[in-house]
C-alpha positions, 0 to 999 in steps of 0.5 A, a space after each residue: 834688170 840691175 839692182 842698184 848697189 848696196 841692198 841686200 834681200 834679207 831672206 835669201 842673203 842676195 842683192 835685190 830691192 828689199 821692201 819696207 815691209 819686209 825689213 818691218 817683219 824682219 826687225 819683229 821676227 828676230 828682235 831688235 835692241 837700241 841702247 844709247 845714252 847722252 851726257 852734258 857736262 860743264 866743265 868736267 861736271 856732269 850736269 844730265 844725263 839721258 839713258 834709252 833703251 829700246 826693244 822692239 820686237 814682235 809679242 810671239 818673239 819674245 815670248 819665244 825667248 823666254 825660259 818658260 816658254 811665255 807661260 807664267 807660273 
């Protein structure tokens, strides 16, 4: 059975059809950040901004990724 060109299995790093809730358990095991932000100006003024930032990741990851283990003192 071919694959169609451009997935790529994440667990074993080969081309194949990949799951939505596989890339889903992929994102929250390792973590993903979003930054992004938006200026409007007029005439070289600038009139808004809008900042984002975004985690998403699963609550054991992060806590994994804490110094202290996830425990507080």
């Amino acid at each position: 059975m071919s694959t169609p060109p451009g997935i790529l299995d994440l667990a074993s790093g080969e081309r194949g059809e990949v799951s939505l809730l596989e890339i889903l358990d992929h994102v929250l095991n390792s973590g993903v950040v979003l930054h992004g932000s938006l200026v409007i100006s007029l005439a070289g003024v600038d009139l808004i901004f809008v900042g984002l930032n975004v985690v998403i990741t699963a609550v054991e990851t992060a806590r994994r990724s804490l110094p202290s283990g996830g425990r507080r003192s």
